[in-house]
Structures are given as structure tokens and as C-alpha cells.
C-alpha positions as CSV (number, residue, x, y, z in Angstrom):
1,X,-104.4,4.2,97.3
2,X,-106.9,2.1,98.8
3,X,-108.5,5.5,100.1
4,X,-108.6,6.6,96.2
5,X,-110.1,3.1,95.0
6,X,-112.5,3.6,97.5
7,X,-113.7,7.4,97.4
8,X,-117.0,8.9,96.2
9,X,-116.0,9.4,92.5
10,X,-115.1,5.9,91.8
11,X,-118.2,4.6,93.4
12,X,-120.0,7.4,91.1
13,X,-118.2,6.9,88.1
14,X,-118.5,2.7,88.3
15,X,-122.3,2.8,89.6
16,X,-123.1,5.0,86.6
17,X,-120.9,2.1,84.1
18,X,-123.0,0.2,85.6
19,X,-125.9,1.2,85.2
20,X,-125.0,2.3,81.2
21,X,-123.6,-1.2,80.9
22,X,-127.3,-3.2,81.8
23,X,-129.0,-0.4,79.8
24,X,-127.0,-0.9,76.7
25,X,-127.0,-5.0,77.0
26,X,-130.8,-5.0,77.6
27,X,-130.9,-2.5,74.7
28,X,-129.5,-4.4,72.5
29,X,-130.8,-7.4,73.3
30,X,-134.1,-6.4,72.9
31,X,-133.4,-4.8,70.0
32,X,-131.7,-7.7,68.7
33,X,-134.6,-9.9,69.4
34,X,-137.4,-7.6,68.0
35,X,-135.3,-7.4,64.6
36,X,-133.9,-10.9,64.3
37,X,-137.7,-12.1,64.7
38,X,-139.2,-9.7,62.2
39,X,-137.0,-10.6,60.1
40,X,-137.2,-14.2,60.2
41,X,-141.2,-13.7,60.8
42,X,-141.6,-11.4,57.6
43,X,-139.1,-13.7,55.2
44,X,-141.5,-16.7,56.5
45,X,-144.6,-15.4,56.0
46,X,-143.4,-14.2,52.7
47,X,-141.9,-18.0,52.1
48,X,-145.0,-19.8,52.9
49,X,-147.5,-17.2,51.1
50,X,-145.8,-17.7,47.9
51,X,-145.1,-21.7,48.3
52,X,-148.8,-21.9,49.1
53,X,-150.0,-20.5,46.1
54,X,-147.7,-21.6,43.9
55,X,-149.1,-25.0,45.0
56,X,-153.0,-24.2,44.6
57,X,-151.8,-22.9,41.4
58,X,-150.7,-25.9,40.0
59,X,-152.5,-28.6,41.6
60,X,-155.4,-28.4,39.3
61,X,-153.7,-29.0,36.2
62,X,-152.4,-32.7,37.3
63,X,-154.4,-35.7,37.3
64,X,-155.3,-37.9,40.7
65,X,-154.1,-40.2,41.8
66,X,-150.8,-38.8,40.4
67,X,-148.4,-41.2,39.1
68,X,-144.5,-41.2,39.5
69,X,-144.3,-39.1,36.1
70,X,-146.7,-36.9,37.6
71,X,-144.8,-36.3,41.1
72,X,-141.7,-35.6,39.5
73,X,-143.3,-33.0,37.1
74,X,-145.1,-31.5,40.2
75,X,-141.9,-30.9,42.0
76,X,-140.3,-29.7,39.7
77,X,-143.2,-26.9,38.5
78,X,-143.1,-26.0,42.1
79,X,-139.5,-25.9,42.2
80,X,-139.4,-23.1,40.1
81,X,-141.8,-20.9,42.1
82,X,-138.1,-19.6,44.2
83,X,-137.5,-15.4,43.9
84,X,-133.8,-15.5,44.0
85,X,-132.7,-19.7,43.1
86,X,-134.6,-22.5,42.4
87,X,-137.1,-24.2,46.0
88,X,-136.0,-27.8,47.0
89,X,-139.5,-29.7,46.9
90,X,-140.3,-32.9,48.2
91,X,-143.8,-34.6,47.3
92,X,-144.9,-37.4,48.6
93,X,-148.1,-39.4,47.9
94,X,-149.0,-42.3,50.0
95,X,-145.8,-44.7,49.4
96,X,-144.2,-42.9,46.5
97,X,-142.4,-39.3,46.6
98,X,-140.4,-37.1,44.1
99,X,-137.6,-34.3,44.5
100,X,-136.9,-31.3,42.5
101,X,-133.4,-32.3,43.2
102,X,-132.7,-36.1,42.4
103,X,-131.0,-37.7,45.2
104,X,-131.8,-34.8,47.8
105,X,-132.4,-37.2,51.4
106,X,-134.0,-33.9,52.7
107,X,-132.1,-34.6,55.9
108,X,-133.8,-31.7,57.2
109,X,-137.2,-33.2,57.1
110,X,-138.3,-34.5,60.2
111,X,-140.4,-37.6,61.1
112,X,-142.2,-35.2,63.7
113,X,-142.6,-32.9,61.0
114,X,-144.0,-35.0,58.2
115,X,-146.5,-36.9,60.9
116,X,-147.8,-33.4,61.7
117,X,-148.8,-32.8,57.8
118,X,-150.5,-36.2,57.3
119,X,-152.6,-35.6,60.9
120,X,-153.5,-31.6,60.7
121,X,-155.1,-29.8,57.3
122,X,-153.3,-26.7,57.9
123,X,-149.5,-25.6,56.5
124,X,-146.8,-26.4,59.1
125,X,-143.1,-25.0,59.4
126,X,-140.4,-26.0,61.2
127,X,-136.5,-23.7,61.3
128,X,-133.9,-26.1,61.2
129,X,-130.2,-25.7,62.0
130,X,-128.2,-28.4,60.3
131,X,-124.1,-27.8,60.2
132,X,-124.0,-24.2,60.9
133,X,-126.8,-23.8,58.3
134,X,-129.8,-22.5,59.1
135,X,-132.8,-23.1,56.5
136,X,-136.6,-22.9,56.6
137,X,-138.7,-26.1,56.3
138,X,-142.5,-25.9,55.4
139,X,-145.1,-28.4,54.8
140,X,-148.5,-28.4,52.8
141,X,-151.2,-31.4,53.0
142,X,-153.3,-30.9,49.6
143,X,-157.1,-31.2,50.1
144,X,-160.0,-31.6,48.4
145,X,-163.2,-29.2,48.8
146,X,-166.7,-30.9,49.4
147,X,-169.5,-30.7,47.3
148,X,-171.0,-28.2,49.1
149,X,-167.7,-26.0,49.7
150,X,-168.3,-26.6,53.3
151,X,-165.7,-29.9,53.7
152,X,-162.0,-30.2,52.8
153,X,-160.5,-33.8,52.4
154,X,-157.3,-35.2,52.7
155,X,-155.8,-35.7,49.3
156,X,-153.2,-37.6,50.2
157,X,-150.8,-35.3,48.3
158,X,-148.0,-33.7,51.0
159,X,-145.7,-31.0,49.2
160,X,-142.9,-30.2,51.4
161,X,-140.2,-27.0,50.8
162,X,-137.0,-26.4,52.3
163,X,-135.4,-22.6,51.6
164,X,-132.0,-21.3,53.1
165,X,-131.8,-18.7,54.6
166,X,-128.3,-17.7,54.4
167,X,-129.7,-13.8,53.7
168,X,-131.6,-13.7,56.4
169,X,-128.9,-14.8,58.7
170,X,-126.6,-12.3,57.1
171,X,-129.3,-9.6,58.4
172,X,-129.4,-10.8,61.7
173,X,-125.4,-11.3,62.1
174,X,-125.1,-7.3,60.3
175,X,-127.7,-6.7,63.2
176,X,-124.9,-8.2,65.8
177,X,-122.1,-6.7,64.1
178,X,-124.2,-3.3,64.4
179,X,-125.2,-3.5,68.0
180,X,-121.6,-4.6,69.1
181,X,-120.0,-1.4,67.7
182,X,-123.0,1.1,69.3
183,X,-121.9,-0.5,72.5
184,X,-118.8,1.0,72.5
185,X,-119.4,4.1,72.0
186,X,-122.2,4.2,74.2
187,X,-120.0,3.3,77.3
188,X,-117.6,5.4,76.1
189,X,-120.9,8.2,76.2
190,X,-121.6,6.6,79.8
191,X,-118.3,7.0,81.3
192,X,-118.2,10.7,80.4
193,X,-121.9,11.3,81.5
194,X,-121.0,9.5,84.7
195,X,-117.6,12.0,85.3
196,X,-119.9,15.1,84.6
197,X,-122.0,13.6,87.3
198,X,-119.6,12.4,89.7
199,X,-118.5,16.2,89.3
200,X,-121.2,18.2,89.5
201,X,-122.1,15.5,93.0
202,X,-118.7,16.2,94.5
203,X,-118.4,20.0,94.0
204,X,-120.5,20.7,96.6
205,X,-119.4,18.0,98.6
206,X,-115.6,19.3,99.0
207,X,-116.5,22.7,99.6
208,X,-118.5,21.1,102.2
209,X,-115.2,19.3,103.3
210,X,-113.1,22.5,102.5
211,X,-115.6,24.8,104.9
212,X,-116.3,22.2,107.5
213,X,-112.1,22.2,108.0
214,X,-112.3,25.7,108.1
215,X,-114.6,25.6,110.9
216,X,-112.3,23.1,113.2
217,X,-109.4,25.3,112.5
218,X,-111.4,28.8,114.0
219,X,-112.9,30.4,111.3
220,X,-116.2,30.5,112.3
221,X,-117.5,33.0,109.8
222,X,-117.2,30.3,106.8
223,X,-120.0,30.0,104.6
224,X,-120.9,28.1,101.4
225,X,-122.6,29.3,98.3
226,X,-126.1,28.0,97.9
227,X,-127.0,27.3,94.4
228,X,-130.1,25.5,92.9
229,X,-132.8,23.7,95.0
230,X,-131.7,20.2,95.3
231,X,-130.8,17.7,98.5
232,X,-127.0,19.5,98.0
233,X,-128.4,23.0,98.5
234,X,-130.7,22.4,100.9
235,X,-127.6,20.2,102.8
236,X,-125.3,24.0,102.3
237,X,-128.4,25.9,103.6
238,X,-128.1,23.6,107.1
239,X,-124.5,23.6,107.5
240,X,-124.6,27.5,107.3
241,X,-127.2,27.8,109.2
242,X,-125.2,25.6,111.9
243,X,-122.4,27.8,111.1
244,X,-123.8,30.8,111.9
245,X,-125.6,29.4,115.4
246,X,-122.1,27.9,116.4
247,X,-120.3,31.8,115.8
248,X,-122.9,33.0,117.9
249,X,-122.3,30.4,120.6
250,X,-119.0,30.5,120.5
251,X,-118.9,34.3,120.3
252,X,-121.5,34.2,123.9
253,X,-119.1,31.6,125.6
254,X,-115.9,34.2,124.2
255,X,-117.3,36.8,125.6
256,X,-118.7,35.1,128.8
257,X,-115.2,33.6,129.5
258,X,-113.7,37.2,129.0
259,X,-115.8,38.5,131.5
260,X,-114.8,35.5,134.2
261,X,-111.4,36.0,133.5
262,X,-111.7,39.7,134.3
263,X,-114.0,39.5,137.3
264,X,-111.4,37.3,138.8
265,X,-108.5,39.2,137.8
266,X,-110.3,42.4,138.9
267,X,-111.4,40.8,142.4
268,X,-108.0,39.3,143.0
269,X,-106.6,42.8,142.1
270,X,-109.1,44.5,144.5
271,X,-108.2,41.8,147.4
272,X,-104.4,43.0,147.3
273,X,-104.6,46.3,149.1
274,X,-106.8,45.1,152.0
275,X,-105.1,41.8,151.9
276,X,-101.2,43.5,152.0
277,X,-103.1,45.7,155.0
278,X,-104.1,43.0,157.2
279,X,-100.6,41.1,156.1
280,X,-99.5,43.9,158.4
281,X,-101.3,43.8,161.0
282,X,-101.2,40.3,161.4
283,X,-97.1,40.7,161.9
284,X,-97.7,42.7,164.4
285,X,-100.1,40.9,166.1
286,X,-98.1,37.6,165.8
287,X,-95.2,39.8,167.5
288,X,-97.1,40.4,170.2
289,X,-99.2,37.2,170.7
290,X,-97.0,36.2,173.0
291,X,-98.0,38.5,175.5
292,X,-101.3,37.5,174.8
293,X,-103.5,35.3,176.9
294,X,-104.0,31.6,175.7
295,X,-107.1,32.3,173.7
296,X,-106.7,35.2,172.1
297,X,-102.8,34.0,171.1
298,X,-104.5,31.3,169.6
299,X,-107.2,33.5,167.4
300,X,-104.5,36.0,166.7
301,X,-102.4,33.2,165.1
302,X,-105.4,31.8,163.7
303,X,-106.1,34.7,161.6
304,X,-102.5,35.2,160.6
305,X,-102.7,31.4,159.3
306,X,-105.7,32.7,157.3
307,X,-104.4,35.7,156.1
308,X,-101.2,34.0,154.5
309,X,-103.6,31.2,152.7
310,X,-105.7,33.7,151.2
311,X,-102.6,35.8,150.1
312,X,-101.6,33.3,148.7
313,X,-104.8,31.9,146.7
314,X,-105.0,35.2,145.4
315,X,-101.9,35.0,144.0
316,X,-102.1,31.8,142.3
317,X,-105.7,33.3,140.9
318,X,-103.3,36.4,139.5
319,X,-101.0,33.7,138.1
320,X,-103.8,31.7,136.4
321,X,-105.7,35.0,135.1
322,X,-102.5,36.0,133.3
323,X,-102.3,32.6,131.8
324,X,-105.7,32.6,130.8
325,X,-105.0,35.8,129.3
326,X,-101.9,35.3,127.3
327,X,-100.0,37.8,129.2
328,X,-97.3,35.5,130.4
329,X,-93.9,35.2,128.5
330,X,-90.9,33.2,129.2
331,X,-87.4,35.4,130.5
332,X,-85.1,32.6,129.6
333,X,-81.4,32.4,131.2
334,X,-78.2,30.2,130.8
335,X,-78.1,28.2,134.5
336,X,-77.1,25.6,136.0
337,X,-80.0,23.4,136.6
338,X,-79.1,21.3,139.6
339,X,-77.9,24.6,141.9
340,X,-81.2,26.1,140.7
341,X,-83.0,23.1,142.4
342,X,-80.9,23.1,145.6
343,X,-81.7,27.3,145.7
344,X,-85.5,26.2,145.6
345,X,-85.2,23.8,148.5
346,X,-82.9,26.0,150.2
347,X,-85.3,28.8,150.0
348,X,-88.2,27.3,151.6
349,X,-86.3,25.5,154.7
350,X,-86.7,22.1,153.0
351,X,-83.4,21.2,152.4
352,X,-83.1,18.3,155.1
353,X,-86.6,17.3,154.1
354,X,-85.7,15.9,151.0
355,X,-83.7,13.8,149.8
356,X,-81.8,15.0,146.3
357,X,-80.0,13.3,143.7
358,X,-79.0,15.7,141.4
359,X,-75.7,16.7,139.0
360,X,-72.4,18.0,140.3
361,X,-72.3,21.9,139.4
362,X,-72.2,22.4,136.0
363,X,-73.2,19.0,134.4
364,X,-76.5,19.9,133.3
365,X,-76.9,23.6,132.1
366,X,-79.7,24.8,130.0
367,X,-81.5,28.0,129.0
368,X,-84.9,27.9,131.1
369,X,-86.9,31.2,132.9
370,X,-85.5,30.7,136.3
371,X,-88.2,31.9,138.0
372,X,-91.2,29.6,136.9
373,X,-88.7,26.5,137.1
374,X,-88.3,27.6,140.8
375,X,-92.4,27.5,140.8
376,X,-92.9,23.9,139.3
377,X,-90.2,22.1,141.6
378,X,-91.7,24.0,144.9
379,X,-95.4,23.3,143.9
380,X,-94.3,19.7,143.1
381,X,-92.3,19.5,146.5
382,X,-95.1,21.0,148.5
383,X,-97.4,18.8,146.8
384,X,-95.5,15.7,147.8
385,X,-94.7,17.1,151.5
386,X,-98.6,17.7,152.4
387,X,-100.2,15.2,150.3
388,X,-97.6,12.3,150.2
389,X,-95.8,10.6,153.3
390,X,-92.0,10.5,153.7
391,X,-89.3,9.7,152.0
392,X,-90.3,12.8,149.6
393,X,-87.1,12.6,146.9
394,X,-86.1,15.4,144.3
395,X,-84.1,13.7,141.4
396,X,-82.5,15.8,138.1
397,X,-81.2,14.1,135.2
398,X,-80.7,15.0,131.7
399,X,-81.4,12.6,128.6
400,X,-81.6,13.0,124.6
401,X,-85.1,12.4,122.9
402,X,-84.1,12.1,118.7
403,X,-87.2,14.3,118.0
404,X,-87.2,16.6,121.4
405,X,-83.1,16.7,121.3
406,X,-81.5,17.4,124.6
407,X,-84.4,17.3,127.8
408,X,-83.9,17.8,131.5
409,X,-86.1,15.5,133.8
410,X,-87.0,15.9,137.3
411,X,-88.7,13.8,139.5
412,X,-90.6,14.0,142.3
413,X,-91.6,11.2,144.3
414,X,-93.1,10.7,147.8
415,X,-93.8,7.7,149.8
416,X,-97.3,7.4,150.3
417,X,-100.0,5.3,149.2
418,X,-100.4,6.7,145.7
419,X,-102.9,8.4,143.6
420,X,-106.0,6.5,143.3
421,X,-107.3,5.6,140.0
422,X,-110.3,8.0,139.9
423,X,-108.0,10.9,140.4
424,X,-105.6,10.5,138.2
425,X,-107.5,11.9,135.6
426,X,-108.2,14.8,137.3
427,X,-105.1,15.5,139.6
428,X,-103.8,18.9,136.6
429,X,-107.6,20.4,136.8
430,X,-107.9,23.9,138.8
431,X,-109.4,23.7,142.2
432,X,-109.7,19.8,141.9
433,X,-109.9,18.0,145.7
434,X,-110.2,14.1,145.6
435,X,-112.3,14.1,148.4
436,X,-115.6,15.7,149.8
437,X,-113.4,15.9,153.3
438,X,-110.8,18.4,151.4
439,X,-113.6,21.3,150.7
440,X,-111.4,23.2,153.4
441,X,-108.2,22.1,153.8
442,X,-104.6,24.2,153.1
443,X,-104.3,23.7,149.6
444,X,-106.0,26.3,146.7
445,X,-106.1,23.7,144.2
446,X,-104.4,25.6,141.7
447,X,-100.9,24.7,142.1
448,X,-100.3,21.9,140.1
449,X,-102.6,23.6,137.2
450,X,-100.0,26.7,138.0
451,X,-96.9,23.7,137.6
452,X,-98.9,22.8,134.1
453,X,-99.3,26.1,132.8
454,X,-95.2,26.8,133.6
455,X,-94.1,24.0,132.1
456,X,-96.2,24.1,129.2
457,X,-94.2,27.8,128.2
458,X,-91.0,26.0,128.1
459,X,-92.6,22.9,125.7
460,X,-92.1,20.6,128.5
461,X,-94.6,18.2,129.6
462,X,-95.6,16.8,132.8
463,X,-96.6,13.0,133.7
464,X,-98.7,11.9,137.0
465,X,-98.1,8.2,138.0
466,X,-98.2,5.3,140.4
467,X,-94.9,3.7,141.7
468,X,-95.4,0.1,141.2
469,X,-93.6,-0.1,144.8
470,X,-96.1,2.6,146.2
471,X,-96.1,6.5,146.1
472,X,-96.8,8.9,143.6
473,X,-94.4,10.3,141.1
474,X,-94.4,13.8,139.0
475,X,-92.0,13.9,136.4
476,X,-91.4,16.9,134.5
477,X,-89.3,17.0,131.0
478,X,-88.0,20.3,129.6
479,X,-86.4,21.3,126.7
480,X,-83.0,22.4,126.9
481,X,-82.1,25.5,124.8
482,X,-78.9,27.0,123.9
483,X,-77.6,30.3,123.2
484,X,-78.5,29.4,119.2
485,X,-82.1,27.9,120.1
486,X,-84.6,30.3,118.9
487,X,-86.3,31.6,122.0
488,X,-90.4,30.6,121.8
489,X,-91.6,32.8,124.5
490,X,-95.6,32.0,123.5
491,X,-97.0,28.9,122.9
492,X,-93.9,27.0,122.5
493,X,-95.1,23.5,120.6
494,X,-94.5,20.2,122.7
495,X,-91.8,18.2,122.2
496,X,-92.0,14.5,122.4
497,X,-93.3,12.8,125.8
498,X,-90.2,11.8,128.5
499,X,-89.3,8.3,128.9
500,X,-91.7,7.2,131.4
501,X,-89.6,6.0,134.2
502,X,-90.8,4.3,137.8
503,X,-92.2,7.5,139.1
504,X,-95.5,8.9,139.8
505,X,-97.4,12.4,140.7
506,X,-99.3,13.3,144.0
507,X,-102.4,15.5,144.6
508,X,-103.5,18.2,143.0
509,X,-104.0,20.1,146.0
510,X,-100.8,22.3,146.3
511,X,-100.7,25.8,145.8
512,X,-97.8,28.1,144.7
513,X,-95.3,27.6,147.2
514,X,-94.6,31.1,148.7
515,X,-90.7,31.9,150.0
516,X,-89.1,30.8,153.3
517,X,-92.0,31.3,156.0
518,X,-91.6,34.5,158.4
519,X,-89.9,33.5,161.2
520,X,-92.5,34.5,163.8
521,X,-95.1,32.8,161.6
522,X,-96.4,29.5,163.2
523,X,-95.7,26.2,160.7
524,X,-99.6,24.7,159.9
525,X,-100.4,21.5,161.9
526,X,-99.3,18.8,159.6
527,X,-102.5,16.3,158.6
528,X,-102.8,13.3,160.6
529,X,-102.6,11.2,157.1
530,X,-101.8,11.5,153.2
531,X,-104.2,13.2,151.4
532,X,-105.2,10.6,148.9
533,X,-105.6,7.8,151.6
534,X,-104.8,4.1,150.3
535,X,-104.7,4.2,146.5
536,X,-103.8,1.4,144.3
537,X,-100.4,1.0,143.2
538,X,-100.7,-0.3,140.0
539,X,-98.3,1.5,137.4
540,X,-100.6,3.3,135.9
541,X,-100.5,7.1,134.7
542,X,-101.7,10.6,133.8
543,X,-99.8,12.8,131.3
544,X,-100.6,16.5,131.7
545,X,-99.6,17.5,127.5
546,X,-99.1,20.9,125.7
């Protein structure tokens, strides 16, 4: 609502009112004013033209100085000069005076008035609004003409007049009456000019809206329709021409990243062969290093140290090049959860390395790809054994989200000193090491971004985190289908985040954990301390969303 009351069209739509509204009021005003004073100014003139020469007329047929007889004859004489009904005259000589209507005070009369006649030769008139009556006052001195022509003299004689105008004032209040009804009509007139307006402003303006939302939601070929010249054409002409560099961009960067991902899937593919080759010979060699001297044992196992790492990184680059590409789909399976977890710890010899609190068999069951939830619980593991310090401990639970439904969270925590806070950020990104010092160390970098990517398939999500009691904490929350959940083996959309509990997420630095190690294959030297060194342990986090 308060969106609608304050949108584009409204604003129009008043602001033209508006506008129509002081036009039509100054209008009319104006007009009003123009016509009321014509016609006052031409029933005046027309008033005082005809009282003056009705006076001039008849002046020279009375005797001076006049007498009471004569006064009252004068007035009346002049009296009868009126058009449409008889003029109410007042003349006044010296001390005596005489009305055309006997016992007429002339209220209207003035004392300012009547001092202005006696001191000025000239005809004065004065409007004068006297209950709710308006009526026209005008006053006349008579004078004499010099010998000569050249000199007038005060007489003595005033004549004063006093005419309604009740017909002028019913032109002016027909005027009103007039003006008030062409203002409706012409706001009425407003309005609609304003909506055409309004409309032919926001036309272009939502299929500007409608193409720009186009544009965030892919379709980069959008285009508008320019029509006309104007600030609205010339602002479609931009956006397409923005439109058309930003396909172009985003068609280079397309086609750039395509090539990335299949140089690295090609090179990866390439390293294989020689890689499974020297994976060979490197068994051999460890079988027989040792019968080696000291040195050489030591260069032999050296290399096969090597050798595993890089089969492994180019593994994890397979795994991240098929993500990239789309290529990886979900091969989902009813199992039980918690003897999945044990089977992943089992598998790698890690069993007595960390601690577990997981379901009895068959309490938590669920419909996962066995596979990659074997992949995220060893790269979290491995993760927290290299990077973390001991107690590393693997908990599974299951819980009910009332948007998500039915979830299964693990945990992974470790007892080191925690993720710092400049990492956190960070810790999910490929090939990310939180220190200059880790530019060579065991891990690829990839294997929580591998742990990401896996999790994301299922709709799950994954949280990094600081223990407030110290350590780091993943925790991992995965939907739990059954046999009548539809199967979303691409791009499966997230469900609600887990309930974030006390637990937290190491480095970013572990790879895809890779089987049980080969027997004759030497364990790596274990660092002398955690990876991340002392971090704060403030209960802070990072949520790794799909």
C-alpha cells in the first residue's frame, strides 16, 4: 500500500493536479478581477458622465444664491436624470441642503468624502458597502467660469449622487457562479491529461523495469524498442547499448571459463597415465627401499610421498572440473547413516583417532549417494586431524526443521585454537591457504570446496565456526529422503540453514581423503603445530550456502 501511495504515477498524476489546480485558481482569479473591474469601471464612468451633465444641464436655469425652494427643485430635476429608477441626490449649499428623497440621512456619505468636494474642483467617487449593499457614491462642486474662460470658482453649490448597484453586483456574482463551475470541469480535464501523461511517462519506464529483470535473470539478448527522440528514447538507446556490451562480456568470460575448465580437465586427464606409471614404480621402489642405503631410501620415499600428493590433487581437480561442468549427479541409496560414518573412519585407519558419538544401527536411515557422504565426512576428518589439535570428535544426529522436514547433522570438531577471523570468510574457497608459510604444505586446497560442492547435490548446507570453548567446528545438515521423496539429482534447491549448535569448521586446506594408505607407504611427518595458529575463539561463523 504504502509502496502504491508512493509510486511514480501518483506523484505524476498529483503533481500534474497540481499544477491544473494553481493554473485554474490564478485563471480565474485574474479573470475575475479583469471583469469585476470593467464592469464596475464601465458602469462608473457611465454613472458619473451622465450625473455630470445632467448637472451642467440644469444649473443655468436656477438663480444664485439658490434658496431652499430652489435646492429642493434642483434635486429633484437631477433626480430624474436615473436610466433604469429615479438618482438619490443630495445638494448642499453652504449651511442648507435638499434631498430628492425627504428624510434620506445619506448614511453613505462620508465626512471624508464631502470635505474632499468642498477642497478639490474636480468630481470625486467613493464605493461604499453598507449592510451587504454595495452602492456608488459621487460628488460634484459647481463652479463658476471667469471672465476670461481661463478661471473656474467655487460656487458653493455641492450636488452629491448615490446609485445601487445591485446589477452590477449580480454581474460580478454570475461571473463567480461562472468561474466556479469551469473549475470543475477543468480539473476533471487535468486529471485525465495528467493519467495520459503519467502513462505515456511510465510505459517506457516498466519495459525498462520488465527488461532490466530480464537481464538479472540470464537473458542477456533483451532489448527495448526505441521510439521518438526524447530523454526516454535516448535512456532505451543506453540501456541497449549496455545490454549488448554486457552479452559480449559475458559471452568472452563464458567462453574464457569453458576453456579453463577444459584445460584443466584435459591436463589433469593427461597427468593420469604418467602419474598411474610412476604410482608403479614408486611401489616398487618403496618395496625395495629397504635395501637401499640411507640416502637414497630417503629420496626414494621422498618421491613416493610426492607422487601420492599429486595423484591425489589431480584427482580433486577431476572432481572440481566435473562440478564445474555439470556432469555430476547424485546415485542415492536407503542406508544407515551412522554405520556409513563408522565405514569412513574404518576405511582410512582412523577409527581410534576419533572419538564418535553416533546412533545405534538403524536409528537414523536416509536416502543419501553413499559415496560423496563418505567424501565430505573424510575431507572434514582429515581437515580437523592436520589442521586442528586433538580431541578431533565425529558426532551424527538427526533433527526436524518445519520447512527443511527431517535433516541429518554431523559434526566435526577439533581441539585447536580455532579459525581466525580473517579466514573464516575464506575457509570454502578453492586452493585457499591462511598463511603465506602454507604455499607448500600437504593439503591441495580443494577439499573442503570438494565437501561444498557434495553437499550442495544433496540440498544440504555446511556452517564453519568457532567453539566458544576453543576449536573449530564443521557442521553439515542433509536432507533426509525417502523412498517417496522425489529424487533431485541436479541442482537440488537448499533447504533451511541447521540449528547452529556449539561447533565450528577447521582449515580449508584438506584434500580428498584417499582410502586406507598402502601399507608399505610411509605416514607424512605430522606438523609441529595447528595450521591456523592461535585464532580467536569468539562464537563467530561462516556458512557455506547452496
Amino acid at each position: 500500500m504504502l509502496r502504491a501511495l508512493m509510486g511514480l504515477r501518483l506523484r505524476l498524476v498529483v503533481a500534474f493536479t497540481l499544477v491544473a489546480v494553481v493554473a485554474t485558481v490564478t485563471t480565474g482569479a485574474l479573470t475575475f478581477r479583469e471583469a469585476r473591474t470593467g464592469v464596475l469601471q464601465q458602469s462608473q464612468d457611465t454613472v458619473i458622465e451622465d450625473f455630470r451633465h445632467r448637472v451642467n444641464t440644469l444649473v443655468p436655469n436656477y438663480r444664485f444664491p439658490p434658496d431652499a425652494a430652489d435646492l429642493q427643485a434642483f434635486a429633484d430635476d437631477v433626480s430624474r436624470g436615473g436610466r433604469s429608477q429615479p438618482w438619490r441626490v443630495l445638494v448642499a449649499y453652504r449651511e442648507a441642503d435638499a434631498t430628492s428623497a425627504p428624510g434620506d440621512s445619506f448614511g453613505e456619505l462620508s465626512p471624508a468624502m464631502r470635505e474632499s468636494v468642498r477642497s478639490r474642483r474636480a468630481t470625486v467617487f467613493q464605493r461604499v458597502s453598507r449592510d451587504g449593499h454595495s452602492s456608488l457614491v459621487v460628488g460634484m462642486p459647481v463652479t463658476f467660469v471667469g471672465q476670461y474662460g481661463t478661471e473656474r470658482r467655487a460656487s458653493g453649490l455641492e450636488v452629491y449622487l448615490t446609485v445601487p448597484q445591485q446589477e452590477e453586483q449580480g454581474y460580478v456574482d454570475a461571473l463567480v457562479t461562472a468561474i466556479e463551475r469551469a473549475t470543475v470541469p477543468a480539473l476533471v480535464l487535468a486529471v485525465l491529461i495528467a493519467l495520459l501523461a503519467a502513462r505515456g511517462v511510465l510505459r517506457p519506464v516498466r519495459a525498462l523495469r520488465r527488461a532490466t529483470r530480464s537481464i538479472a535473470e540470464g537473458r542477456l539478448d533483451t532489448r527495448l524498442a526505441v521510439q521518438g527522440s526524447d530523454e526516454l528514447a535516448d535512456l532505451s538507446r543506453t540501456f541497449n547499448e549496455t545490454a549488448a556490451a554486457l552479452e559480449g562480456s559475458v559471452a568472452e568470460l563464458r567462453r574464457m571459463e569453458a576453456g579453463a575448465r577444459r584445460f584443466a580437465a584435459d591436463v589433469s586427464h593427461e597427468l593420469r597415465t604418467p602419474l598411474a606409471a610412476m604410482s608403479a614404480v614408486t611401489d616398487v621402489l618403496d618395496e625395495d627401499a629397504a635395501g637401499l642405503d640411507d640416502d637414497t631410501a630417503t629420496a626414494v620415499r621422498l618421491i613416493s610421498t610426492e607422487t601420492t600428493k599429486l595423484a591425489a590433487l589431480v584427482d580433486d581437480l577431476m572432481e572440481i572440473s566435473r562440478f564445474d561442468a555439470g556432469a555430476e549427479a547424485l546415485h542415492l541409496d536407503e542406508i544407515d547413516l551412522a554405520e556409513s560414518l563408522r565405514r569412513t573412519l574404518a576405511s582410512r585407519g582412523w577409527q581410534d583417532t576419533v572419538e564418535t558419538a553416533l546412533p545405534g544401527p538403524g536409528e537414523l536411515r536416509g536416502r543419501v549417494d553413499p559415496r560423496r557422504l563418505d567424501v565430505i565426512v573424510a575431507n572434514l576428518v582429515a581437515n580437523a586431524l592436520r589442521h586442528g589439535a586433538p580431541p578431533v570428535r565425529l558426532e551424527l544426529r538427526g533433527q526436524d526443521d518445519p520447512r527443511a522436514g527431517r535433516q541429518a547433522v554431523v559434526t566435526v570438531r577439533d581441539g585447536g585454537d580455532g579459525i581466525p577471523e580473517r579466514v573464516l570468510p575464506h575457509v570454502f574457497d578453492r586452493f585457499y591457504k591462511s598463511a603465506d608459510a602454507r604455499a607448500r604444505s600437504e593439503g591441495s586446497g580443494l577439499g573442503l570446496a570438494i565437501a561444498t560442492e557434495n553437499v550442495r547435490l544433496h540440498g544440504g548446507t555446511v556452517r564453519a565456526a568457532n567453539h566458544l570453548e576453543g576449536g573449530a567446528v564443521f557442521t553439515v545438515a542433509l536432507p533426509l529422503r525417502t523412498d517417496d521423496t522425489e529424487d533431485r539429482t541436479r541442482h537440488p534447491g537448499p533447504p533451511p540453514d541447521p540449528e547452529p549448535g556449539p561447533e565450528a569448521h577447521p582449515d580449508p586446506d584438506a584434500h580428498l581423503a584417499a582410502p586406507a594408505p598402502r601399507s608399505q607407504q610411509p605416514e607424512p611427518e605430522p606438523e609441529p603445530e595447528p595450521e591456523y595458529g592461535p585464532g580467536p575463539h569468539a562464537d563467530s561463523a561462516m556458512e557455506a550456502r547452496t
